[in-house]
DSSP file (Angstrom, degrees, kcal/mol; ACC not computed):
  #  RESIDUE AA STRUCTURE BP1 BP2  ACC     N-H-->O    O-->H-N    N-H-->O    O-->H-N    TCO  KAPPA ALPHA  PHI   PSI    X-CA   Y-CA   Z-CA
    1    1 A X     >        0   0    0      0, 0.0     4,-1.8     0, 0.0     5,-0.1   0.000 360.0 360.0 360.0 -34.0    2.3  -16.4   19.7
    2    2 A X  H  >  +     0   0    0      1,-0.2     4,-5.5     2,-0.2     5,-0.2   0.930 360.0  59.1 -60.3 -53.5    2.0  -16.7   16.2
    3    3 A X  H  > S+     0   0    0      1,-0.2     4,-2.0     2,-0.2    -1,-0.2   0.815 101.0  49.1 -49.8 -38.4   -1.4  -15.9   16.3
    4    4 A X  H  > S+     0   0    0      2,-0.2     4,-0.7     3,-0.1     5,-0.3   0.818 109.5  58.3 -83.0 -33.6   -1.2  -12.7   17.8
    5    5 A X  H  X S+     0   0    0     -4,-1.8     4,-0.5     2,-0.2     3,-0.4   0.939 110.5  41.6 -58.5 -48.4    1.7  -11.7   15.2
    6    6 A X  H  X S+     0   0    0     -4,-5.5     4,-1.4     1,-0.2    45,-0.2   0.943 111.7  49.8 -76.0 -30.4   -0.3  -12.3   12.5
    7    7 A X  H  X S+     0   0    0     -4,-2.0     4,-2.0    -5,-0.2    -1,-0.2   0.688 111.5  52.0 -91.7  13.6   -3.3  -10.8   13.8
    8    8 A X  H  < S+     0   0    0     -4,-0.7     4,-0.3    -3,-0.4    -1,-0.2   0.337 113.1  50.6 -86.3  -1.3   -1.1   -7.3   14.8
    9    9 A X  H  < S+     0   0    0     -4,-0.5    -2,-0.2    -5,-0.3    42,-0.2   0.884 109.4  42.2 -97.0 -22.7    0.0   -7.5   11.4
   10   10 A X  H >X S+     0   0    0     -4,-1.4     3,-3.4    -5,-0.2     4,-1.0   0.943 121.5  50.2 -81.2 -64.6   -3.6   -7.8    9.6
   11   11 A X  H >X S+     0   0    0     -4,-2.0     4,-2.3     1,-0.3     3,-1.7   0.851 107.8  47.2 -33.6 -58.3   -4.4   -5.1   12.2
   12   12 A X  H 3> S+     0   0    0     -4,-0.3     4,-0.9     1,-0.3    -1,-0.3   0.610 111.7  59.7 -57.6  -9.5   -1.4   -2.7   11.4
   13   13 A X  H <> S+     0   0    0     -3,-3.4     4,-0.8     2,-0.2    -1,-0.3   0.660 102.3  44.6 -94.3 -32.0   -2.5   -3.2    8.0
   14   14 A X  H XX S+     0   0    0     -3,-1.7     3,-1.3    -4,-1.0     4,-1.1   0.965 107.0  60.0 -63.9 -64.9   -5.8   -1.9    8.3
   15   15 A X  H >X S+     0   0    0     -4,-2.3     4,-2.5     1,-0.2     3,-1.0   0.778 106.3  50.7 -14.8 -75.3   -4.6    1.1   10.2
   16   16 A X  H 3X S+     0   0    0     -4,-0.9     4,-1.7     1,-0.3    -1,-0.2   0.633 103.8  54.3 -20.1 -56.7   -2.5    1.9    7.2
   17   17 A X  H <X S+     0   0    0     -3,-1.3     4,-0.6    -4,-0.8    -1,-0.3   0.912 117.8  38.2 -54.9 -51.2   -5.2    1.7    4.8
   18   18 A X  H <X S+     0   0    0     -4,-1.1     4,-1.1    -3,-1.0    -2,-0.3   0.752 114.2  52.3 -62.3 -40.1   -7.2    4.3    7.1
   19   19 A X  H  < S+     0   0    0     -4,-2.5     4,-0.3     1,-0.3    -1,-0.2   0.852 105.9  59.7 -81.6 -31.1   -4.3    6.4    8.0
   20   20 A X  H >< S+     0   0    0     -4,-1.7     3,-1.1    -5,-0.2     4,-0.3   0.958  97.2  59.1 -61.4 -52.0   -3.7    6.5    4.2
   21   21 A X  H >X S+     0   0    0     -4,-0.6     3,-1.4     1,-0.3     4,-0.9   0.578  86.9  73.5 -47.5 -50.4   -7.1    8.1    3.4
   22   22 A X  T 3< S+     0   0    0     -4,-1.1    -1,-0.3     1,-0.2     4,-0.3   0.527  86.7  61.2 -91.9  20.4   -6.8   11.4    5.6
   23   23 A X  T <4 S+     0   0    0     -3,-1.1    10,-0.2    -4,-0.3    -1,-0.2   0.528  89.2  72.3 -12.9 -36.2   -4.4   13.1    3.4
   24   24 A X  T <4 S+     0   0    0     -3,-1.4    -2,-0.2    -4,-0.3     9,-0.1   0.986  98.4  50.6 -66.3 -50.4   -7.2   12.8    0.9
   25   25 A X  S  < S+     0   0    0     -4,-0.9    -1,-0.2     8,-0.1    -2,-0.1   0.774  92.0  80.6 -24.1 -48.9   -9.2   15.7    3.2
   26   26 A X  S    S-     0   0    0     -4,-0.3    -3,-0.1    -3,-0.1     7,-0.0   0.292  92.2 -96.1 -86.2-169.1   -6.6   18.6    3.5
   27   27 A X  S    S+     0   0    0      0, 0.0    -3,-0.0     0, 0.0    -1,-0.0   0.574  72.9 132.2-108.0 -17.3   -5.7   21.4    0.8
   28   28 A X        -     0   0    0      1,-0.2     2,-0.1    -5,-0.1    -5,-0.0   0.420  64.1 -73.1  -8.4 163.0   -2.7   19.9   -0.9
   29   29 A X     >  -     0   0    0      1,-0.1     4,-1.6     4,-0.0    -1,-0.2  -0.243  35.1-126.6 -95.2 170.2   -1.4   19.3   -3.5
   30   30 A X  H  > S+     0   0    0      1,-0.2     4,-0.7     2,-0.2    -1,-0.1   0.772 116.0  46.3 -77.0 -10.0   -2.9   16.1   -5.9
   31   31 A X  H  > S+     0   0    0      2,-0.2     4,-1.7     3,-0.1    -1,-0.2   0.785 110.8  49.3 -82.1 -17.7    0.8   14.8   -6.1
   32   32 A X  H >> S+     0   0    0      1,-0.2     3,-1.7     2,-0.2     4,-0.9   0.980 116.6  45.2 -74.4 -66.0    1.3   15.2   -2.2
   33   33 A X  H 3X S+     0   0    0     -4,-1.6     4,-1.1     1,-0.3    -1,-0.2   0.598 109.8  50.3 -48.9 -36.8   -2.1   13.3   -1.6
   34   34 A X  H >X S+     0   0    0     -4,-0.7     4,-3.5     2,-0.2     3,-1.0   0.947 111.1  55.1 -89.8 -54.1   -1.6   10.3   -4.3
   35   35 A X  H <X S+     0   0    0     -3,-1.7     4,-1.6    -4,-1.7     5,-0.2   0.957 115.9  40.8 -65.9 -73.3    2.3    9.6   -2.4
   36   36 A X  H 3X S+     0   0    0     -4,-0.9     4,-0.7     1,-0.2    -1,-0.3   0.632 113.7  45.9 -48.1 -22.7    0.7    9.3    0.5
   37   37 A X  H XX S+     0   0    0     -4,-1.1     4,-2.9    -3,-1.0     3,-0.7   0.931 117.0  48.0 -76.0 -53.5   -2.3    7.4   -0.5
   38   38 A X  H 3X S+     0   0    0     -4,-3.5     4,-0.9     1,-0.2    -2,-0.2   0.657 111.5  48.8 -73.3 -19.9   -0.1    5.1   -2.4
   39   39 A X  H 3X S+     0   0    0     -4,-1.6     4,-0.9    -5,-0.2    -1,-0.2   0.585 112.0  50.4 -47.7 -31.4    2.5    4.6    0.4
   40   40 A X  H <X S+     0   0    0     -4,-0.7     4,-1.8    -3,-0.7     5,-0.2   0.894 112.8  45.1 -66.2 -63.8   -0.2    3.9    2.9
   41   41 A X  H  X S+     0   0    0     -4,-2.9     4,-3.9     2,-0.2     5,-0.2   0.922 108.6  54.6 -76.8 -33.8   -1.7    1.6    1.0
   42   42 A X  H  X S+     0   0    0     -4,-0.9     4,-2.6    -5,-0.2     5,-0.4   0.987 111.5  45.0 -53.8 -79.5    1.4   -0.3   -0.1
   43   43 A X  H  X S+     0   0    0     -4,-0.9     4,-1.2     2,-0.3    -1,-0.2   0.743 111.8  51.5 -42.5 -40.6    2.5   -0.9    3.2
   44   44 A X  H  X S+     0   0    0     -4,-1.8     4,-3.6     2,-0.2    -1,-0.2   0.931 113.0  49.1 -24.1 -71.9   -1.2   -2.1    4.7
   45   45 A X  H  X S+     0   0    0     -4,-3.9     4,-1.2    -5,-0.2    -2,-0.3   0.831 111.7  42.3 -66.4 -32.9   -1.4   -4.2    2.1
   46   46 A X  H  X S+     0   0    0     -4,-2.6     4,-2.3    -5,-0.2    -2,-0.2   0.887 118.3  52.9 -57.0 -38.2    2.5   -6.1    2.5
   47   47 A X  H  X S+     0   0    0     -4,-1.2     4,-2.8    -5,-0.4     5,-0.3   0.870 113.2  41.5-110.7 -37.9    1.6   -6.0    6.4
   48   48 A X  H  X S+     0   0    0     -4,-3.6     4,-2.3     2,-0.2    -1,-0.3   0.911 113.6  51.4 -58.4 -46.4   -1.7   -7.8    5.6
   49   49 A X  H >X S+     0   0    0     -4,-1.2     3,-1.3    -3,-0.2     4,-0.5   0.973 114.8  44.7 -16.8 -98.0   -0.1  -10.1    3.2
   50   50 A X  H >X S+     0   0    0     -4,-2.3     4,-2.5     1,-0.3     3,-2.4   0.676 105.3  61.6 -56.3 -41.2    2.5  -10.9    5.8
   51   51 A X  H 3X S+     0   0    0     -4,-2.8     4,-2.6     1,-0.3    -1,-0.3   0.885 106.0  39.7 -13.6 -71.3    0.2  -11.2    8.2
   52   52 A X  H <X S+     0   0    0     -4,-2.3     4,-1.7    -3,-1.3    -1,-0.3   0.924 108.7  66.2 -65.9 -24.9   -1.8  -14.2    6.6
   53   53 A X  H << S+     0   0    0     -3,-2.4    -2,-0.2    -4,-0.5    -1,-0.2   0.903 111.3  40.2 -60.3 -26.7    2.3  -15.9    5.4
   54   54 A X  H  < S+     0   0    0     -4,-2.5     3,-0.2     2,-0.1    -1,-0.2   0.876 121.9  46.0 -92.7  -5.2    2.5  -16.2    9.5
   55   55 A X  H  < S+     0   0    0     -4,-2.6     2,-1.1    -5,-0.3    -2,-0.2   0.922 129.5  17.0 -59.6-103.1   -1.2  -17.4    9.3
   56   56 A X    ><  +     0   0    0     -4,-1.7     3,-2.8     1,-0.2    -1,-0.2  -0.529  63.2 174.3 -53.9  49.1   -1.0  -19.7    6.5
   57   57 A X  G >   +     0   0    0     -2,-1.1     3,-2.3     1,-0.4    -1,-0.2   0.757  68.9  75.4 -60.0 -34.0    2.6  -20.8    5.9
   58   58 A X  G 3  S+     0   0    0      1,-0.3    -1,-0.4     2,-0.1     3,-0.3   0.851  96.8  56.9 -59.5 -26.1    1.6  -23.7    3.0
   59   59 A X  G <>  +     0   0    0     -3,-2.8     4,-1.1     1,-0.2    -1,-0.3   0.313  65.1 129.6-120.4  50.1    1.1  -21.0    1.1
   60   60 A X  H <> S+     0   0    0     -3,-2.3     4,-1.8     2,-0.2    -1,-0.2   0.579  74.0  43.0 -34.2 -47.3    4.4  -19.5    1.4
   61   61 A X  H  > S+     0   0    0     -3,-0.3     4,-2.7     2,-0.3     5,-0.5   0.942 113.2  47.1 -94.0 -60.4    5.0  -18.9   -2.7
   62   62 A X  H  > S+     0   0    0      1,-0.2     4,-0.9     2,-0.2    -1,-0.3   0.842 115.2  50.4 -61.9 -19.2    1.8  -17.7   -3.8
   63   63 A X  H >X S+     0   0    0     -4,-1.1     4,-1.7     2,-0.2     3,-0.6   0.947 112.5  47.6 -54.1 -66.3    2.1  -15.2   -0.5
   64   64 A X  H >X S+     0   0    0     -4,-1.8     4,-1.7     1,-0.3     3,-0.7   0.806 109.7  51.2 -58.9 -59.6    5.6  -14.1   -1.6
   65   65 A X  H 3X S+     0   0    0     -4,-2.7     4,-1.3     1,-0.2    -1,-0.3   0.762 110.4  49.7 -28.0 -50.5    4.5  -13.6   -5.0
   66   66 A X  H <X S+     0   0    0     -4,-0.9     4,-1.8    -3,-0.6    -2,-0.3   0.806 111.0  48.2 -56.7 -34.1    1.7  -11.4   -3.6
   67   67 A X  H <X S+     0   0    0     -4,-1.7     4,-3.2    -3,-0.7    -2,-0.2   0.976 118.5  40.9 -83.1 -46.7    4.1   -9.4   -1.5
   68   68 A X  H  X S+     0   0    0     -4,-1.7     4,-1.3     2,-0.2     5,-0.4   0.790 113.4  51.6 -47.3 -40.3    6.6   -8.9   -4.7
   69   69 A X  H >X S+     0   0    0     -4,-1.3     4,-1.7    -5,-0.2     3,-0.6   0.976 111.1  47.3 -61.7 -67.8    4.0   -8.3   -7.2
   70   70 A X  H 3X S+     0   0    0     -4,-1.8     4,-2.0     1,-0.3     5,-0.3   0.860 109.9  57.0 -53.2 -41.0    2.3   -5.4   -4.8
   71   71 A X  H 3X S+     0   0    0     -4,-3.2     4,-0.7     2,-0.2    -1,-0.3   0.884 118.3  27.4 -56.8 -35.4    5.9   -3.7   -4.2
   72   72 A X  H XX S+     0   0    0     -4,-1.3     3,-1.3    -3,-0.6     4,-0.5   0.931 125.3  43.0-106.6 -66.9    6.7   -3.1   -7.9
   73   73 A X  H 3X S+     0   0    0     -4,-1.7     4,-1.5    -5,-0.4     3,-0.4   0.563 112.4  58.9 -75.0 -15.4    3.4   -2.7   -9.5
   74   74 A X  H 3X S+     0   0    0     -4,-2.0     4,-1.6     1,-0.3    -1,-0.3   0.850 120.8  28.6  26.7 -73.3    2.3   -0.4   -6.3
   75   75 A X  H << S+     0   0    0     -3,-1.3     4,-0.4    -4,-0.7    -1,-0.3   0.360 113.5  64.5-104.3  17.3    5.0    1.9   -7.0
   76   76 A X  H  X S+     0   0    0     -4,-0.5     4,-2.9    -3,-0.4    -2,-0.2   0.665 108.9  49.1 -78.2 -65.3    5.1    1.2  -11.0
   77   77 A X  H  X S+     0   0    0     -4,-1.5     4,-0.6    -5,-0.3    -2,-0.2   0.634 106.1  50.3 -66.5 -26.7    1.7    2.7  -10.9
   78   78 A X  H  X S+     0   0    0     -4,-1.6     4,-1.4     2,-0.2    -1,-0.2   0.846 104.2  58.6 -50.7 -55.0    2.2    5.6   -9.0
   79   79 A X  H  >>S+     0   0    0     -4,-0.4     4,-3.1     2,-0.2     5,-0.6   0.884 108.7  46.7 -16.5 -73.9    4.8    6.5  -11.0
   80   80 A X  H  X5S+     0   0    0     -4,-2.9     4,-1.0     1,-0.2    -1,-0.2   0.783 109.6  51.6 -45.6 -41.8    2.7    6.5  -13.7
   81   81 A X  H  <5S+     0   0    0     -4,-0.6    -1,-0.2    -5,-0.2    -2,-0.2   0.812 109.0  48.6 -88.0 -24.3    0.0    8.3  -12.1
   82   82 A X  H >X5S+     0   0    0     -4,-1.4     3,-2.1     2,-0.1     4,-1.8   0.942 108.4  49.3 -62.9 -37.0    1.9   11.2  -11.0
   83   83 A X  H 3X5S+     0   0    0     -4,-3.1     4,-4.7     1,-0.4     5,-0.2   0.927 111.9  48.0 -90.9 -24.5    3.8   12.0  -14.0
   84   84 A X  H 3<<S+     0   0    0     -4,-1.0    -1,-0.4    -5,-0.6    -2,-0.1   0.348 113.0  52.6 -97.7  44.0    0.8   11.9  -16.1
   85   85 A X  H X> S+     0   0    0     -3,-2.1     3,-1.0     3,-0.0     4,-0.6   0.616 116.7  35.1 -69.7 -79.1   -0.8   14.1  -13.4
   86   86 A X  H 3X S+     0   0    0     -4,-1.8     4,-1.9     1,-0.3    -3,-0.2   0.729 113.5  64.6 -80.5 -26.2    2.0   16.7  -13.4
   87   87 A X  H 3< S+     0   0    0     -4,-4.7    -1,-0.3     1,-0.3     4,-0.3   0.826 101.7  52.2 -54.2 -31.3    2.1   15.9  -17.4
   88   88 A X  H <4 S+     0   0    0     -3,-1.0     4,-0.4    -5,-0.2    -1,-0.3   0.506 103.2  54.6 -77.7 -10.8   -1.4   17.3  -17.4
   89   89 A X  H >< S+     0   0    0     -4,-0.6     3,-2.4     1,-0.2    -1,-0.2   0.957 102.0  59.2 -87.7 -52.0   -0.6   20.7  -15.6
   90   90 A X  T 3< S+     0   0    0     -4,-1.9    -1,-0.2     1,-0.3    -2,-0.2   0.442  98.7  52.7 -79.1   1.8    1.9   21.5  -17.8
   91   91 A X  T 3         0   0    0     -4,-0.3    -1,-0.3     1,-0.1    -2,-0.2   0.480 360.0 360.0 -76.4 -10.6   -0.3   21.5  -21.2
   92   92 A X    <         0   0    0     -3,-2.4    -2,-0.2    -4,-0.4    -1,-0.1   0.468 360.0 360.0-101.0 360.0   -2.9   24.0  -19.5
């Protein structure tokens, strides 16, 4: 049973990655596209992550680490990239 969690969690993770990606298509805006991309991917990546903690439990810490690290630097870095995105429009 475990086995099947983790690998609908690697799966759902994938999804994510993909699901993030067609935003990138459409006629939007660069901020809308980047929120979605960077939600999509954040969540993919935790779901994969957990995936492999119900895979691999010995490596509970360095997993946990992974999944904490990805949440704040993930959205640390977004941050970042929108506002000096939106910083850039408003010099033109």
């Amino acid at each position: 049973m475990i086995n099947v969690l983790s690998y609908f969690c690697i799966g759902l993770g994938i999804v994510f990655w993909f699901w993030g990606t067609f935003p990138m298509l459409s006629k939007r805006s660069i901020l809308f596209k980047l929120h979605s991309l960077s939600v999509a991917d954040t969540l993919g990546s935790m779901s994969i992550i957990f995936g492999l903690l119900l895979k691999i439990p010995n490596e509970w810490s360095l997993l946990v680490l992974a999944l904490l690290s990805l949440a704040v630097w993930n959205t640390v870095l977004g941050y970042v990239l929108a506002y000096c995105s939106s910083s850039g429009r408003n010099d033109e």
